[in-house]
C-alpha positions in Angstrom: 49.9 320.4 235.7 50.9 321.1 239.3 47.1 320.3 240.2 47.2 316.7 238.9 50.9 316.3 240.7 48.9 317.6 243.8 46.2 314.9 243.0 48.3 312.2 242.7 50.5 312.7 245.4 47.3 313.1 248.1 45.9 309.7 246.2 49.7 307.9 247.1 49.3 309.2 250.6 46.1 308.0 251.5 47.5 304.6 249.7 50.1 304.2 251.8 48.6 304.9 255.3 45.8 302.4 254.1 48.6 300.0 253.0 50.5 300.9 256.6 47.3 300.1 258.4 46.0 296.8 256.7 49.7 295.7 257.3 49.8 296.4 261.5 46.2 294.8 262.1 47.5 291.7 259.8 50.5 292.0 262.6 48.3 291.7 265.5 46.1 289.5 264.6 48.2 286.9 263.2 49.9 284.2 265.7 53.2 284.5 265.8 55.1 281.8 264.5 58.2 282.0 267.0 56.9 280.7 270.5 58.5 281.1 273.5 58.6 277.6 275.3 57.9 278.1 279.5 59.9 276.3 282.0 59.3 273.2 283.1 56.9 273.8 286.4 57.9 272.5 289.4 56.7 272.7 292.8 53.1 273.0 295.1 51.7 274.6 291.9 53.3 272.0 288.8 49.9 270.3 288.6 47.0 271.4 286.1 46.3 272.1 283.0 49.1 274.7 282.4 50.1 276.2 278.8 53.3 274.6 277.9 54.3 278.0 275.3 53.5 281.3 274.5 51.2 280.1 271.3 49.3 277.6 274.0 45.5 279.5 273.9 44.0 276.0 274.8 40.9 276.6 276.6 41.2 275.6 280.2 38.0 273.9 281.8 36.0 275.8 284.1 34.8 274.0 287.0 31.0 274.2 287.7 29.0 275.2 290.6 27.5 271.8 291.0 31.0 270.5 290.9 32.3 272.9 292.8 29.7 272.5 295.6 30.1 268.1 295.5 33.9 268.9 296.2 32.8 270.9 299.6 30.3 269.1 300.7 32.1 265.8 301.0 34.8 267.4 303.2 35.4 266.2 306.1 34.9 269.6 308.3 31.7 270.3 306.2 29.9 266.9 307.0 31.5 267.5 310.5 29.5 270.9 311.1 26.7 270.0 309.3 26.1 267.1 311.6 26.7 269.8 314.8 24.0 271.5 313.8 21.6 269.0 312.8 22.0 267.7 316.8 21.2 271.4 318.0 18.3 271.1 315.6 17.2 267.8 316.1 17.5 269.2 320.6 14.6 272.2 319.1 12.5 269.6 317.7 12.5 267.4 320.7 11.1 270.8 322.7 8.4 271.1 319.7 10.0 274.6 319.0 11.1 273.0 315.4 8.8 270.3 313.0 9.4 269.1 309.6 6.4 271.6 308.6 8.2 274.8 310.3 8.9 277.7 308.2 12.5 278.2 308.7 14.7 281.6 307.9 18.6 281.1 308.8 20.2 284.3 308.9 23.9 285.3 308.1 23.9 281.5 307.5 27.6 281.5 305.9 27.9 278.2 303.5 24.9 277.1 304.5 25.6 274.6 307.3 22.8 275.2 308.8 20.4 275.1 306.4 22.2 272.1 305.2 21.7 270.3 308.9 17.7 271.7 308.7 17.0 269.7 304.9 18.8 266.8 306.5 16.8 266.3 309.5 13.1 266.6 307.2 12.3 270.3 307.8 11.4 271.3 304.0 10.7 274.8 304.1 14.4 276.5 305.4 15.6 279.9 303.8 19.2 280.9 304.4 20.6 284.3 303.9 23.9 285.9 303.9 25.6 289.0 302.5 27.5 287.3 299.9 25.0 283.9 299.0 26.1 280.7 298.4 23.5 279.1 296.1 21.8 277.2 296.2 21.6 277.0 300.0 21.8 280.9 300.5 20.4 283.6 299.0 22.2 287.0 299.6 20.5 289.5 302.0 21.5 292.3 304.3 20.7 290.7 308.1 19.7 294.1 308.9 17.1 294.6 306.4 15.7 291.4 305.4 13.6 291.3 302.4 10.8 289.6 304.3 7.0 290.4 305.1 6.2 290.4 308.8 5.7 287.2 310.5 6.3 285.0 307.8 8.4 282.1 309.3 7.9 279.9 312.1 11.2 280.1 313.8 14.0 282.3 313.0 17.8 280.9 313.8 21.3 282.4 313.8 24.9 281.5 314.8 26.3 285.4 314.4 24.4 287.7 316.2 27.2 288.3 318.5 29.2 289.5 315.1 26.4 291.9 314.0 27.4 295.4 313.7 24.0 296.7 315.0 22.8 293.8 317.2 19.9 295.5 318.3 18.9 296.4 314.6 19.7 292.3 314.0 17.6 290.9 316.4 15.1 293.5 315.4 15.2 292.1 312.1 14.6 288.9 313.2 12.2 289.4 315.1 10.2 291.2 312.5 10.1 287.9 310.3 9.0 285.3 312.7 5.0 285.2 313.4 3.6 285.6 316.7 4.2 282.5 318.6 6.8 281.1 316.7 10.4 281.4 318.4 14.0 283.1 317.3 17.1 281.8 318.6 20.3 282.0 318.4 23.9 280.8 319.6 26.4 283.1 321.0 29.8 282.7 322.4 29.0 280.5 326.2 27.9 282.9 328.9 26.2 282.9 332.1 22.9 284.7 333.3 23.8 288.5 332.6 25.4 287.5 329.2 22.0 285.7 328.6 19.9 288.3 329.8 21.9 291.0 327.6 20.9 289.3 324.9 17.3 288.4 325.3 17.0 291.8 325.8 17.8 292.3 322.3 14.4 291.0 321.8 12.5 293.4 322.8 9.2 291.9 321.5 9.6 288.5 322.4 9.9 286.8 326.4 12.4 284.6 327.5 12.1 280.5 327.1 15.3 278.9 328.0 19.1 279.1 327.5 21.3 276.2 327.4 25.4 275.7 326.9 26.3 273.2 323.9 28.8 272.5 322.0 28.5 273.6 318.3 31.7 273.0 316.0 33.7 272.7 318.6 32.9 275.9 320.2 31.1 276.2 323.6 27.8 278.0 322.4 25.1 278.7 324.4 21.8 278.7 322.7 19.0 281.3 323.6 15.5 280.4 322.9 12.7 283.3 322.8 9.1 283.0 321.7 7.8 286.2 320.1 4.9 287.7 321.4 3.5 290.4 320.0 2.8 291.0 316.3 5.6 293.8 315.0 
């Protein structure tokens, strides 16, 4: 007798934590039906598609990347440094450094001005890179170890070698990916002869061409152009 007591007390046990456990997930799963209703929103942030309760799970629209990238690129300083660049680039074809046939890699290329400027002016092969990338105008890539074969581009072109953490190792780089003949260059902060001749020394296979103070997003630049000469 005390065996079938035992029995059917385990058997009301095992009922009752079942029972118990059916009942919390029902609990937290179901929406409650008390909802708290927020605030009205006021203020820089009142606009948007904002829940209105606790029991609002409305799905809130995601903006896209095409979107996203149609929104910056009709700015005002986008088209603005996008049409700075496009006049230094339009200046390198005008020497016949740059064509509309050029293989062209822009490194730490940010947004993607420059590449931006390059596809504007008729130059259909340009390849931007930056450590975090900004598709579809660039690709991410560490400027100190491209992912490049040798002497693949035509001219290599940077705004921020002077905010390189190896600049020697950047140039290097650089230097690396442009074929023999073609030219690197790049735009630092505006300096005179020994500023210019620190950097073209950064190039350490390439020879001097010409240096020239411009004014590149309303910055005095000056732009350093170097024609590689040996194979790396």
């Amino acid at each position: 007798m005390e065996r079938h007591i035992q029995i059917l007390l385990n058997r009301l046990s095992f009922a009752s934590i079942t029972i118990a456990t059916l009942t919390l997930l029902t609990l937290f799963l179901q929406t409650p039906q008390t909802c708290i209703t927020l605030p009205h929103l006021r203020g820089p942030h009142a606009h948007g598609p904002h829940p209105k309760s606790t029991c609002d799970y409305s799905h809130r629209p995601r903006t896209t990347l095409s979107k996203k990238n149609h929104r910056l690129w009709s700015t005002n300083k986008w088209l603005k440094t996008v049409q700075s660049f496009s006049s230094l680039f339009l200046a390198l074809k005008s020497l016949s450094h740059l064509n509309n046939h050029s293989r062209v890699l822009c490194v730490s290329a940010g947004a993607g001005h420059e590449v931006r400027a390059l596809t504007q002016i008729g130059v259909k092969d340009v390849t931007g890179v930056e450590l975090v990338d900004s598709p579809p105008l660039v690709s991410r890539a560490d400027p100190h170890n491209l992912p490049f074969f040798d002497g693949v581009f035509d001219l290599g072109f940077s705004a921020h070698l002077d905010q390189a953490l190896f600049p020697l190792r950047f140039a290097a780089e650089m230097e690396r990916t442009v074929r023999a003949g073609g030219v690197c260059v790049v735009a630092v902060e505006e300096c005179g002869g020994d500023g210019v001749r620190e950097v073209a020394g950064l190039f350490r296979k390439s020879r001097f061409v010409n240096a020239q103070n411009v004014s590149l997003v309303d910055s005095k630049m000056t732009t350093i152009i170097l024609r590689v000469t040996a194979p790396t």
